[in-house]
C-alpha positions in Angstrom: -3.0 -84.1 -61.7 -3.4 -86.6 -59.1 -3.8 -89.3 -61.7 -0.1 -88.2 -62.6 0.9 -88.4 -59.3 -0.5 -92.1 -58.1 1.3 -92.7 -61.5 4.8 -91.9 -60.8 4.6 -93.0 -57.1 3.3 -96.6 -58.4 6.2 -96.5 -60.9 8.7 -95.3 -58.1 7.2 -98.1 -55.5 8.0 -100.7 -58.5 11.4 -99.9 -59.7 12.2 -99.9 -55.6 10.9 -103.0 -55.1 12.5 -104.7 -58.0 15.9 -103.3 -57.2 15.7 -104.4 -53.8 14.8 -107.7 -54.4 17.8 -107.7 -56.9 20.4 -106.9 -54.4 18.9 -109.3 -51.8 18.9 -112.2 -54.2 23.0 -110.9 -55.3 23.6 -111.6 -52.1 22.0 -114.5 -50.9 24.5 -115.7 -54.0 27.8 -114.3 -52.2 26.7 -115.6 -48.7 25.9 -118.9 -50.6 29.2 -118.8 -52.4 31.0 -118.0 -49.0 28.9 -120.7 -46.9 30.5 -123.5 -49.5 34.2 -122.7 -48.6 33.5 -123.1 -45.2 31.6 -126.2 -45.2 33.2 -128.4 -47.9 29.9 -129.0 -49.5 27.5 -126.8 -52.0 24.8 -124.8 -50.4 21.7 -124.6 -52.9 18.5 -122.9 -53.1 
């Protein structure tokens, strides 16, 4: 039972953290993107 539990919370934690990062690095590609039509000039990583 609390085997089970560590389980799903790991799994939960996981999934969370991957998503997260996902949507931070989507939009440090928009902000990116934006940052070039003001400056002229290609913002890279």
């Amino acid at each position: 039972m609390k085997n089970d539990l560590f389980a799903v919370i790991l799994m939960f934690l996981t999934i969370f953290g991957y998503s997260g990062w996902y949507l931070a690095e989507n939009d440090n590609e928009i902000l990116r993107k934006e940052l070039s039509t003001y400056t002229g000039k290609e913002v890279r990583k």
